[in-house]
VEXGU-942889 format. One line per 5 residues: number of its first residue (from 1); for each residue x, y, z of C-alpha. Coordinates in steps of 0.1 Angstrom, whole numbers, always signed. Example, Ala and Ser with C-alpha at 12.3 -4.5 7.8 and 13.67 -1.06 7.14 Angstrom:
<nodes>
1 = +123/-45/+78 ~ +137/-11/+71
</nodes>
This chain:
<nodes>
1 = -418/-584/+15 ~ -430/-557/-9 ~ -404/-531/-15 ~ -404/-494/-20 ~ -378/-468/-33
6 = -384/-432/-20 ~ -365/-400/-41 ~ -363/-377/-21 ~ -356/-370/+18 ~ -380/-335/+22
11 = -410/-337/+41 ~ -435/-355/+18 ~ -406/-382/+10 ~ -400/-391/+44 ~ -433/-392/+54
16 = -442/-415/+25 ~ -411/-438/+38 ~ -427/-440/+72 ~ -459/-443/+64 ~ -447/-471/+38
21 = -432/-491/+67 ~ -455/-483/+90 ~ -482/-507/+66 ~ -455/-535/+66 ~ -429/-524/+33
26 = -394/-524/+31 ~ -387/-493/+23 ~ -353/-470/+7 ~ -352/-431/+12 ~ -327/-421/-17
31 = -313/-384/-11 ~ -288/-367/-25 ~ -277/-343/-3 ~ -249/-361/+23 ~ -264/-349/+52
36 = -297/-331/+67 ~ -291/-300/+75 ~ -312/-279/+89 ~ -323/-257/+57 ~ -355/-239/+49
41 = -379/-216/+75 ~ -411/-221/+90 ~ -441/-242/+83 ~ -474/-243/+92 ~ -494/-273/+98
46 = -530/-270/+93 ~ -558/-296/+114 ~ -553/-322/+81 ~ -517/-321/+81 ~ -516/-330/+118
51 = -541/-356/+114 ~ -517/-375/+89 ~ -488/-365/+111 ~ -510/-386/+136 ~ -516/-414/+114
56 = -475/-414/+109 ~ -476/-416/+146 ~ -457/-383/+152 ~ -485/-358/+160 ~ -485/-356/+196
61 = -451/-346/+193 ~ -455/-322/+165 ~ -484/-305/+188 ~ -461/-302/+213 ~ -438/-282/+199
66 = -457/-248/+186 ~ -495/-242/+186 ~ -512/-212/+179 ~ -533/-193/+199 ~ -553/-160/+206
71 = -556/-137/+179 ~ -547/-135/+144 ~ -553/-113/+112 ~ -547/-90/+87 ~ -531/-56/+89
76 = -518/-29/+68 ~ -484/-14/+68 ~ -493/+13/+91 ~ -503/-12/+117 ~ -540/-10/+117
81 = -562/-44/+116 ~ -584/-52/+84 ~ -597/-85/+99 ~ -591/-103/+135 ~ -600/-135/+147
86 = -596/-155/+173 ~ -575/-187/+161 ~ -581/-206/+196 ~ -620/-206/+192 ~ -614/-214/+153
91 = -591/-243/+162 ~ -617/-257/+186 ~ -648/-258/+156 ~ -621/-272/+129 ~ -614/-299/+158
96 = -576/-290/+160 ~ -556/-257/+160 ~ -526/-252/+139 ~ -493/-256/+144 ~ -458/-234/+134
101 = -428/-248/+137 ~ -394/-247/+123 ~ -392/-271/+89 ~ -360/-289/+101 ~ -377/-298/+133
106 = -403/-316/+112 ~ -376/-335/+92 ~ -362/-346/+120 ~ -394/-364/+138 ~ -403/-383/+102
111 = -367/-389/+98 ~ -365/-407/+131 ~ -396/-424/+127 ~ -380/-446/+94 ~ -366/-480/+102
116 = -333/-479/+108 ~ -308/-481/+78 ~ -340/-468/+53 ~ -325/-433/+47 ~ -295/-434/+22
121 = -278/-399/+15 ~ -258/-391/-9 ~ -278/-408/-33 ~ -277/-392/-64 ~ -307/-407/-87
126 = -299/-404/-124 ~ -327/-426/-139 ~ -358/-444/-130 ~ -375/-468/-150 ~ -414/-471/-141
131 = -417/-507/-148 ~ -453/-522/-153 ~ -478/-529/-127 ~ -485/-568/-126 ~ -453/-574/-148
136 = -419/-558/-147 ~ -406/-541/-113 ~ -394/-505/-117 ~ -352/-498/-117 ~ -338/-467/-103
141 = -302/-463/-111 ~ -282/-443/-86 ~ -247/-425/-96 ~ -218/-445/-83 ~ -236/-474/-72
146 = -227/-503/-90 ~ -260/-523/-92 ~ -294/-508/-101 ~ -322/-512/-77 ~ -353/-530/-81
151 = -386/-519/-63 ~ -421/-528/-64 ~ -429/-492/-63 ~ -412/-458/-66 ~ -421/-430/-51
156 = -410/-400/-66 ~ -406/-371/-43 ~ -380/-353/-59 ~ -392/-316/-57 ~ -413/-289/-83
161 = -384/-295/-109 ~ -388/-329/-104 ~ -368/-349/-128 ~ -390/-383/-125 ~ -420/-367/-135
166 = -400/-346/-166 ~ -394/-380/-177 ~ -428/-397/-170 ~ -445/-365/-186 ~ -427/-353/-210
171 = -452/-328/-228 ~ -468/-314/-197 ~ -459/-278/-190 ~ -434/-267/-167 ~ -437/-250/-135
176 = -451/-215/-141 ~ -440/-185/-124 ~ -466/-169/-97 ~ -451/-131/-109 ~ -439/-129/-67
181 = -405/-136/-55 ~ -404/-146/-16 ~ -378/-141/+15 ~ -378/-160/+46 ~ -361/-164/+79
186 = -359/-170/+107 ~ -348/-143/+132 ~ -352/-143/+176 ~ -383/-126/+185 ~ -379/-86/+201
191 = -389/-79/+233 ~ -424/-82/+240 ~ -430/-108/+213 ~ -444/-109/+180 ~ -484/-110/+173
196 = -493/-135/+142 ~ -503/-115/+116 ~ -501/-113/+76 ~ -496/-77/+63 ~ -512/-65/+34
201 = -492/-38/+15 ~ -489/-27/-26 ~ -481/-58/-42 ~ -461/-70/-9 ~ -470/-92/+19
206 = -457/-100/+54 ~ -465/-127/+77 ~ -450/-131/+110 ~ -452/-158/+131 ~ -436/-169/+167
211 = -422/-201/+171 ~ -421/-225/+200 ~ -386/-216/+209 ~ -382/-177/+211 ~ -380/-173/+177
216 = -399/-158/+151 ~ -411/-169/+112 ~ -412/-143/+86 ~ -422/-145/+50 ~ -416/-109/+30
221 = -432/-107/-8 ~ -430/-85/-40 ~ -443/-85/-78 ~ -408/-89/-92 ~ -395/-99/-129
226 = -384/-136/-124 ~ -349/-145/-110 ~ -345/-106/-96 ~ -316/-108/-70 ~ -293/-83/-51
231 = -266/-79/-41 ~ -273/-74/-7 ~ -308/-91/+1 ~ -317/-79/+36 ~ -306/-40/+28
236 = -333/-43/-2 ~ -357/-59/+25 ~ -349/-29/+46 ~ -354/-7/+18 ~ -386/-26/+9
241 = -400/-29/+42 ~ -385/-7/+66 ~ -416/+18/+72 ~ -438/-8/+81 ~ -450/-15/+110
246 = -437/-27/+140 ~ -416/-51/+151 ~ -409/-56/+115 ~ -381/-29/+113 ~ -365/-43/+145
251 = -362/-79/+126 ~ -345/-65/+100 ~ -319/-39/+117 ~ -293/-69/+116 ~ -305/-92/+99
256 = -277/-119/+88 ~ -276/-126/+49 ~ -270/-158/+53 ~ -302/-168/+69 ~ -321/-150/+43
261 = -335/-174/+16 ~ -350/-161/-15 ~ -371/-179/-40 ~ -393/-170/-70 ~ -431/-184/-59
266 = -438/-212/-91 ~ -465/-237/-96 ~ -479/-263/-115 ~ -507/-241/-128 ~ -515/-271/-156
271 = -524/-300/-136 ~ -510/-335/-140 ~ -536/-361/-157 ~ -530/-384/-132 ~ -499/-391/-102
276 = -490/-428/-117 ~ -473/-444/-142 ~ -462/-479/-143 ~ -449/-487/-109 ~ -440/-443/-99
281 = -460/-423/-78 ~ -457/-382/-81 ~ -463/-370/-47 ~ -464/-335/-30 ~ -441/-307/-52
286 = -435/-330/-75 ~ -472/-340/-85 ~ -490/-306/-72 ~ -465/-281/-62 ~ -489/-250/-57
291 = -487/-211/-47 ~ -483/-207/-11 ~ -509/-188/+0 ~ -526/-211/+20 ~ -499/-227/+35
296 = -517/-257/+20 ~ -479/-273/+2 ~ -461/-293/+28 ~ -499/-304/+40 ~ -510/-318/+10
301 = -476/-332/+7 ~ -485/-349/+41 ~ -516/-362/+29 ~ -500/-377/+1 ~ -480/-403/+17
306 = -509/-414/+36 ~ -532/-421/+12 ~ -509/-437/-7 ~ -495/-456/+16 ~ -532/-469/+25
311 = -537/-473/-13 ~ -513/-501/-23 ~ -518/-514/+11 ~ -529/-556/+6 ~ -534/-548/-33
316 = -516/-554/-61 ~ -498/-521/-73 ~ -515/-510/-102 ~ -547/-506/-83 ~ -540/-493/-56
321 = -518/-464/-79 ~ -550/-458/-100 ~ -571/-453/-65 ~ -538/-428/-52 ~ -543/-406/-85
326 = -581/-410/-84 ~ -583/-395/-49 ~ -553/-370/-50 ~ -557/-355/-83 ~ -587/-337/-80
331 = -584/-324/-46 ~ -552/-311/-47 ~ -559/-294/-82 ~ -588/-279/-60 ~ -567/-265/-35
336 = -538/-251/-57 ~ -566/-233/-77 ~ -576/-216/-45 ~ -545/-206/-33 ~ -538/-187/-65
341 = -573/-174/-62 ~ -566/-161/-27 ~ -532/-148/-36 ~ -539/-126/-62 ~ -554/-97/-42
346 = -518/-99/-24 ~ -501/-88/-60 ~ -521/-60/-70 ~ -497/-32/-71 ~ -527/-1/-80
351 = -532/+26/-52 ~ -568/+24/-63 ~ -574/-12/-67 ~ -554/-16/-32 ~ -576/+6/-13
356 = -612/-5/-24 ~ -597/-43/-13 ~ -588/-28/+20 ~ -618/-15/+27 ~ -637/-43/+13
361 = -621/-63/+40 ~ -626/-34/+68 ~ -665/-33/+57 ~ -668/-74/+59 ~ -651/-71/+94
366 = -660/-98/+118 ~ -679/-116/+86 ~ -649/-121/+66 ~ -629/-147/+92 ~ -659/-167/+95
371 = -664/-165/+58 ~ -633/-176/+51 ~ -630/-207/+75 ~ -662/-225/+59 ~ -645/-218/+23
376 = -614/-240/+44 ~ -635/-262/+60 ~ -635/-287/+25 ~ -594/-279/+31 ~ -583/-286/+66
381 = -609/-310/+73 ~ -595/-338/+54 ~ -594/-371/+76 ~ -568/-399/+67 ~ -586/-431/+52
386 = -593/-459/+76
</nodes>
């Protein structure tokens, strides 16, 4: 049986592992972290990250657990809408609607899904060796364990700072920072609930969106010098964001500090040559990781592991590597190009510049959702190979 070594236990490692098994290898999940837990915030699944949650056999599920519906938009931090739509109708031309849900949840489904015994934590990886396709396996050499282990293929999922791919490409430039720093939490929703929305401010953004189980997802933004912190991170979100509209000064009256996380927004703004080398696959952050701004991340991530895993499947490894790359590289470069294309309106901090984008987007009204959802359409309407 062929054999796989997976770094990496986040969303696009596990669902490489199960998608791996799923096509008949004998697969290894190496994390370092001893345990789970359930870190990180929201994510949103788009109609082609739920069609390779389906091909990992854990779509229904995800579909059951949040789905959005009825109207969604822009608005400005007064409250008033610059675009609605209605995501239900949307959902129903794109062939699937899309789905918010709590990151850990989603680690928990793909975890479950492995083979028993195929998740090892506490693995700390210090090495890996790519080996040659149709000659020497590839070695990955794990701290504290006393023999080196031997795959067929590696798949390295080990994050934007991604060691593997430091080694593997040692030239290529390093994540770049976006000029935006993010918070997230998670928080229970107010009474009366929370309408999805993304809020459009100076150089500032707020989304909000309710989860499945009472709870609500928000992402907070600002054009910040890289590595600003405080002291104190949700009285400088209050400070920040307190005038805004509603319910978003109810969500942060007490908000707890330690469900706060706060990260600079980098990516991979030169694109990798290719996602192989030797016997390694780059996949998700650590091949493409990409501004945020159309949620597009964790869902390329997705796709990822399925192509892949469809890739190498019955061919020898080289091959079916050089097929992975061929098909991965250009799309996702494509997509992480139009995410920082769509973000940068978001970090203009001018009064002027600010107001001739708002009412740009008041003029185009009911034209701009349906604008925007044939630009996606190339996106989200990714199928999984056959």
């Amino acid at each position: 049986m062929t054999s796989a070594a997976v770094l990496g236990a986040g969303i696009g490692g596990l669902a490489a592992g199960v998608a791996l098994a799923g096509r008949g290898w004998s697969v290894t999940v190496l994390e370092r972290a001893s345990s789970l837990e359930p870190v990180g915030a929201g994510i949103a699944l788009a109609p082609n990250a739920l069609r390779a949650l389906d091909a990992l056999g854990v779509g229904d599920a995800v579909r059951g657990m949040a789905r959005l519906g009825g109207e969604v938009g822009l608005r400005t931090p007064d409250g008033h809408w610059l675009v609605r739509a209605d995501v239900t109708a949307t959902g129903e031309r794109l062939g699937d609607t899309a789905v918010v849900l709590h990151r850990a949840q989603l680690v928990d489904l793909l975890a479950a899904a492995l083979p028993a015994g195929a998740l090892r934590l506490g693995a700390d990886v210090t090495s890996v060796s790519p080996g040659a396709p149709g000659g020497a396996s590839a070695v990955v050499t794990v701290a504290g364990l006393a023999e080196e282990l031997t795959a067929d293929l590696v798949v390295a999922a080990d994050g934007i700072d991604s060691p593997t791919r430091r080694a593997l490409f040692p030239a290529h430039p390093a994540p770049t920072y976006t000029g935006v720093t993010a918070w997230r939490f998670v928080a229970d929703a107010p009474p009366g609930g929370v309408a999805p929305a993304e809020t459009w401010g100076r150089g500032s953004i707020v989304g909000l969106t309710p989860l499945a189980d009472g709870r609500v997802y928000c992402y907070l933004t600002a054009v910040l010098p890289e590595g600003t912190r405080f002291d104190d991170e949700p009285d400088e979100l209050r400070r920040r964001f307190g005038g805004w509209h509603a319910p978003l000064p109810d969500l942060l009256a007490d908000l707890d500090p330690a469900a706060v996380l706060h990260h600079d927004l980098r990516w991979l703004a030169t694109p990798l040559p290719r996602f192989d080398v030797g016997r390694v696959a780059l996949l998700g952050d650590a091949a493409h990781a990409m501004p945020p701004n159309l949620g597009q991340g964790g869902c390329q991530a997705l796709e990822d592991a399925v192509v892949l895993a469809a890739a190498v499947d019955g061919v020898p490894v080289g091959g079916g590597l050089a097929a992975y790359s061929a098909a991965r590289v250009p799309r996702t470069t494509r997509i992480a190009r139009m995410s920082a294309q769509v973000g940068a309106p978001t970090a203009w901090t001018s009064g002027v510049a600010v107001a001739l984008r708002d009412l740009g987007m008041r003029v185009a009204g009911r034209f701009a959702a349906p604008l925007m959802e044939r630009r996606l359409q190339d996106v989200v309407g990714w199928r999984p190979p056959t």
